[in-house]
DSSP file (Angstrom, degrees, kcal/mol; ACC not computed):
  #  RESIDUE AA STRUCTURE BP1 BP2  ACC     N-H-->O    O-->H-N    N-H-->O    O-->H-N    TCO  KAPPA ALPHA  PHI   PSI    X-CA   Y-CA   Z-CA
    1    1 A X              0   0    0      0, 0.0     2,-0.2     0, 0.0    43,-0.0   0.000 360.0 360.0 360.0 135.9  109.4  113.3   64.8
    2    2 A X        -     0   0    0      1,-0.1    42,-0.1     2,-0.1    43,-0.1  -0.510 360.0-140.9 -68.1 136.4  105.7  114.1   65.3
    3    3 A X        -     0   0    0      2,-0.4    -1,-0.1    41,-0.2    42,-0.1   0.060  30.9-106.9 -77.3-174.1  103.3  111.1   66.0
    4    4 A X  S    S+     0   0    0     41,-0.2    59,-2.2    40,-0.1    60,-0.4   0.725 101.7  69.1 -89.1 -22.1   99.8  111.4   64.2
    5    5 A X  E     -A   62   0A   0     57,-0.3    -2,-0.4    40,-0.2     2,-0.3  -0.646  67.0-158.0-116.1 165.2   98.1  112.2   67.6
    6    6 A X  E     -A   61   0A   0     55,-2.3    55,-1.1    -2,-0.2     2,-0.6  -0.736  30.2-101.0-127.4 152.2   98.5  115.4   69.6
    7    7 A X  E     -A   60   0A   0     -2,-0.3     2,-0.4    53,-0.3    53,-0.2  -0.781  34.9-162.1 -70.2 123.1   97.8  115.7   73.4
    8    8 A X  E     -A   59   0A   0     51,-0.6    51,-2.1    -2,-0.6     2,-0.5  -0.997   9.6-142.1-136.3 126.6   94.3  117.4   74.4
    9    9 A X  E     -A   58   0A   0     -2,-0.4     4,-0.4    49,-0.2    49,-0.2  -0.575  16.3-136.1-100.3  30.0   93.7  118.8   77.8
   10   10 A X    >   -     0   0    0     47,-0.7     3,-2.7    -2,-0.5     2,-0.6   0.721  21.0-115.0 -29.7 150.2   90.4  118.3   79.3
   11   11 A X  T 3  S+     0   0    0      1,-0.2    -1,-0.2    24,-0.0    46,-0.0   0.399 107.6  72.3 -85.4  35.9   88.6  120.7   81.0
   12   12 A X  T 3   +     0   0    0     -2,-0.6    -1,-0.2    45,-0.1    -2,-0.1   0.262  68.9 153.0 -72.4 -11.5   88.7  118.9   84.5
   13   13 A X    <   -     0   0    0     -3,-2.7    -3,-0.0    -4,-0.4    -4,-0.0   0.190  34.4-161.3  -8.8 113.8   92.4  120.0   84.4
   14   14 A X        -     0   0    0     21,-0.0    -1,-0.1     1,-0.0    21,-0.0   0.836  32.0-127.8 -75.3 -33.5   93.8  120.4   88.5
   15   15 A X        +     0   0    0      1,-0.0    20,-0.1     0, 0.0    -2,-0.1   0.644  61.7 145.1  83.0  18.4   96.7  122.4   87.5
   16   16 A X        -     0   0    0      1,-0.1    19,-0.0     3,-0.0    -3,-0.0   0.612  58.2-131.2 -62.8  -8.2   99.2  120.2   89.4
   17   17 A X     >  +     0   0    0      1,-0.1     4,-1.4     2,-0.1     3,-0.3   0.858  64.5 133.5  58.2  23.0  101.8  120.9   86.4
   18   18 A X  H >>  +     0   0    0      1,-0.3     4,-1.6     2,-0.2     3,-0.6   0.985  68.6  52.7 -59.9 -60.2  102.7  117.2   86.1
   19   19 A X  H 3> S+     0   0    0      1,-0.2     4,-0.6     2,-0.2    -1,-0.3   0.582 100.6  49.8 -25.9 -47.2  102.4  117.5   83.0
   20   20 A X  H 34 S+     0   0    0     -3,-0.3    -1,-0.2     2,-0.2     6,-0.2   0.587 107.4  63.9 -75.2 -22.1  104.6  120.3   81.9
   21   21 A X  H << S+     0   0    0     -4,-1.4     5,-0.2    -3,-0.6    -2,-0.2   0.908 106.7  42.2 -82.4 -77.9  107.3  118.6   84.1
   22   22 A X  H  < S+     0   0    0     -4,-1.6     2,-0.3    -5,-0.2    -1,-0.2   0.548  78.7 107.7 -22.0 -35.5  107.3  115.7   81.9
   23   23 A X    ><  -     0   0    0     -4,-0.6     3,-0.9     1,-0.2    24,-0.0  -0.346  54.4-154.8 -60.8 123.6  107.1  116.8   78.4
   24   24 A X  T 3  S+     0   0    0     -2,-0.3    -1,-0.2     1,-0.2    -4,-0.1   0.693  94.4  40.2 -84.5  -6.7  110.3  116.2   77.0
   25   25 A X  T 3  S-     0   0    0     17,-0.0    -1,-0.2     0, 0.0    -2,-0.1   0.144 108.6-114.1-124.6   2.7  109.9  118.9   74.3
   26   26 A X    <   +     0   0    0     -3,-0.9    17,-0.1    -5,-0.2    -6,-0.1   0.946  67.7 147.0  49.3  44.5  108.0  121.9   76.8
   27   27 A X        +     0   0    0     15,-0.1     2,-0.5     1,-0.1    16,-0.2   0.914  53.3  63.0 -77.8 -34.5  105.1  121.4   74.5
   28   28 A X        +     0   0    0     -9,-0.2     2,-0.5    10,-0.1    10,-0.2  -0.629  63.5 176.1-114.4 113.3  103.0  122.0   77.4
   29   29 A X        -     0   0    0      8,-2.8     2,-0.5    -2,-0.5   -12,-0.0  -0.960  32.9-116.7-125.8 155.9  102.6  125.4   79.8
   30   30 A X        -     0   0    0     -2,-0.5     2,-0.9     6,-0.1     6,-0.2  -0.623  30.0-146.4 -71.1 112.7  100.5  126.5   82.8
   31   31 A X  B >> S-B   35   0B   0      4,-1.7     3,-2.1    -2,-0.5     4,-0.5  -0.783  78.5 -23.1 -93.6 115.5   98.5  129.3   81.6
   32   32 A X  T 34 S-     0   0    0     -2,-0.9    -1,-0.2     1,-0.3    -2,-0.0   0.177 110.1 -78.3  70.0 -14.0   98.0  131.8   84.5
   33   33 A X  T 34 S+     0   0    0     -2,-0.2    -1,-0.3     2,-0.1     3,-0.1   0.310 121.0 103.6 115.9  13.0   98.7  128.5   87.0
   34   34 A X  T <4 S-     0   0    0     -3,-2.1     2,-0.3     1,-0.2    -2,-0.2   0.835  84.0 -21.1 -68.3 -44.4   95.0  127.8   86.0
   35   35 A X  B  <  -B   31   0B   0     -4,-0.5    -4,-1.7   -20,-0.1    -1,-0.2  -0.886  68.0 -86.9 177.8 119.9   95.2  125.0   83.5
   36   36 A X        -     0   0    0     -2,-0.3     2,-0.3    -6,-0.2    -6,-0.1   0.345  29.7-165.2 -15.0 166.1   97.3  123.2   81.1
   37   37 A X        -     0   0    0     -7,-0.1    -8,-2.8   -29,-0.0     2,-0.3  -0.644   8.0-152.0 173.6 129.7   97.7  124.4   77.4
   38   38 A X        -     0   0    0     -2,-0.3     2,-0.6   -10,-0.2   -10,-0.1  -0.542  10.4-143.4-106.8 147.2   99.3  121.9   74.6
   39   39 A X    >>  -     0   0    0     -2,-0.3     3,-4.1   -12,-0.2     4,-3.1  -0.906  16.8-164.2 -94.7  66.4  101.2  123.6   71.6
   40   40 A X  G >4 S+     0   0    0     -2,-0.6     3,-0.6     1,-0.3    -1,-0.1   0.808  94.4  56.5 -25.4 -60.6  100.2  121.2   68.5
   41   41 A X  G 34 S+     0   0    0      1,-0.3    -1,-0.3    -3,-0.1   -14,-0.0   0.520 116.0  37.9-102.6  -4.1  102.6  122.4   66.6
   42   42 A X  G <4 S+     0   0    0     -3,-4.1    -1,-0.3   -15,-0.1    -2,-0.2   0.744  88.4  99.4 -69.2 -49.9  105.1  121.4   69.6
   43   43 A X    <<  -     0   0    0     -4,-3.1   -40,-0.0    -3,-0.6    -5,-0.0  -0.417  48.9-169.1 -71.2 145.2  103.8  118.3   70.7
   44   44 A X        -     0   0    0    -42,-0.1   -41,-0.2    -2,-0.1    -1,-0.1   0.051  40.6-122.1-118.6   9.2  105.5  115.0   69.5
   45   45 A X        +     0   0    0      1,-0.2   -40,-0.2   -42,-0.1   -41,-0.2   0.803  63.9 141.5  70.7  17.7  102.8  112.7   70.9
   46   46 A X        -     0   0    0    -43,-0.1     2,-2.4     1,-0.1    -1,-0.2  -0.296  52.4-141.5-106.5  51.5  104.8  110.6   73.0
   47   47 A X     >  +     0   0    0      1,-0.2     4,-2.8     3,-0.1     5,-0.4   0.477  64.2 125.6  12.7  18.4  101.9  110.5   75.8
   48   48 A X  T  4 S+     0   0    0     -2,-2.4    -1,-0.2     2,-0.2   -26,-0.0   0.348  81.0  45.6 -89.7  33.1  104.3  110.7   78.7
   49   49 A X  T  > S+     0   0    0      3,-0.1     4,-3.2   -27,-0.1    -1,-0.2   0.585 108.4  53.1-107.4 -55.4  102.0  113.8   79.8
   50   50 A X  T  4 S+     0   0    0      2,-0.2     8,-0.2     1,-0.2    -2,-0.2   0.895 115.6  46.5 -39.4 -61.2   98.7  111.5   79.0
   51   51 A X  T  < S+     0   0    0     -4,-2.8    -1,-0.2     1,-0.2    -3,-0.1   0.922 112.5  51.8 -46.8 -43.1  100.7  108.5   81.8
   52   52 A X  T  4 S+     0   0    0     -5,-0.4    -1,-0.2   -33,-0.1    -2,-0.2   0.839  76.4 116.4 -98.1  -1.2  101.4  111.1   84.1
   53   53 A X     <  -     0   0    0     -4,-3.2    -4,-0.0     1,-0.2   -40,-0.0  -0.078  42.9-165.6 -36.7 137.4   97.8  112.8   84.6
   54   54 A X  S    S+     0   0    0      1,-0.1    -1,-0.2     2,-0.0    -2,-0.0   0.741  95.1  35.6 -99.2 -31.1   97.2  112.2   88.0
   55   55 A X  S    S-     0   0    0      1,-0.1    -1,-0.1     2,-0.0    -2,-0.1   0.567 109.7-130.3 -86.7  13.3   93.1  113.4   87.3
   56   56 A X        +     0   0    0      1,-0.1    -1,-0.1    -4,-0.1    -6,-0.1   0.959  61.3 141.6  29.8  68.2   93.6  111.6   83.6
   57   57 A X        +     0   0    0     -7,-0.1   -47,-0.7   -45,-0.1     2,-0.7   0.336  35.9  85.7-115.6  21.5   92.4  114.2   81.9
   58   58 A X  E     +A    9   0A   0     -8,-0.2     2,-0.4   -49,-0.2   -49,-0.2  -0.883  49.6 177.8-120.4 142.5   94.7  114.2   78.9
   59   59 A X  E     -A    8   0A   0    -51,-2.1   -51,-0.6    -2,-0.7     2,-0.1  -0.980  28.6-111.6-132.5 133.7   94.2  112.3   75.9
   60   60 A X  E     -A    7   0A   0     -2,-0.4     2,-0.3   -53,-0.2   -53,-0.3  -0.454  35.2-174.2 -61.1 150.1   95.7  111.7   72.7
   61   61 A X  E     -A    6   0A   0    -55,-1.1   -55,-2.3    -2,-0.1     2,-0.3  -0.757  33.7 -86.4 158.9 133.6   94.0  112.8   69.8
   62   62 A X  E >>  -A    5   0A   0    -57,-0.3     4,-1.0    -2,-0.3     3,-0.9  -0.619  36.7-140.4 -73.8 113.4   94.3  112.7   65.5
   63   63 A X  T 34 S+     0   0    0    -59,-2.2     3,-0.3    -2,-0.3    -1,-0.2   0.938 104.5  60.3 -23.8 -64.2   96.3  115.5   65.0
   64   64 A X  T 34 S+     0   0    0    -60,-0.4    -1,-0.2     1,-0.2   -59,-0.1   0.858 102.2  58.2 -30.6 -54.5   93.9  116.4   61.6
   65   65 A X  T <4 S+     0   0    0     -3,-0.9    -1,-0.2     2,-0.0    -2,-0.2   0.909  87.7 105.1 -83.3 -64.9   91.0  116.6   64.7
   66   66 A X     <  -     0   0    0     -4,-1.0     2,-0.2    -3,-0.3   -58,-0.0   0.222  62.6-150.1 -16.6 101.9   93.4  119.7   66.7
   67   67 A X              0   0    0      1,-0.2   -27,-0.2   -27,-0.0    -1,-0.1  -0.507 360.0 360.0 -73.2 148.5   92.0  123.2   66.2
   68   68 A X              0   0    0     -2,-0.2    -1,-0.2   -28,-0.1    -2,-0.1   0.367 360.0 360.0 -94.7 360.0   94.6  125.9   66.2
């Protein structure tokens, strides 16, 4: 079940892929091995990408607030 808040990426992103490893649902892919990239309509909001930033750049978010 989807939470109310979404995952949001900041743009200090390292590109360690910590993230992607974690996501229990592959909401999350390395685009070009550049930078994170979240899938609202994937992510379930269970922050265990947001725990494991090692540069804490991701943060949850109001779903509503999530451009597509």
């Amino acid at each position: 079940m989807k939470s109310k808040r979404v995952a949001h990426v900041g743009a200090n992103c390292v590109s360690c892929g910590a993230c992607s490893l974690v996501c229990p649902v592959k909401a999350i892919t390395m685009e070009s091995g550049m930078y994170a990239l979240v899938n609202p309509d994937i992510c379930i909001g269970c922050t265990k990408c947001e725990r494991t930033c090692p540069a804490a750049v991701i943060n949850m978010q109001a779903r509503e607030n999530v451009s597509k």
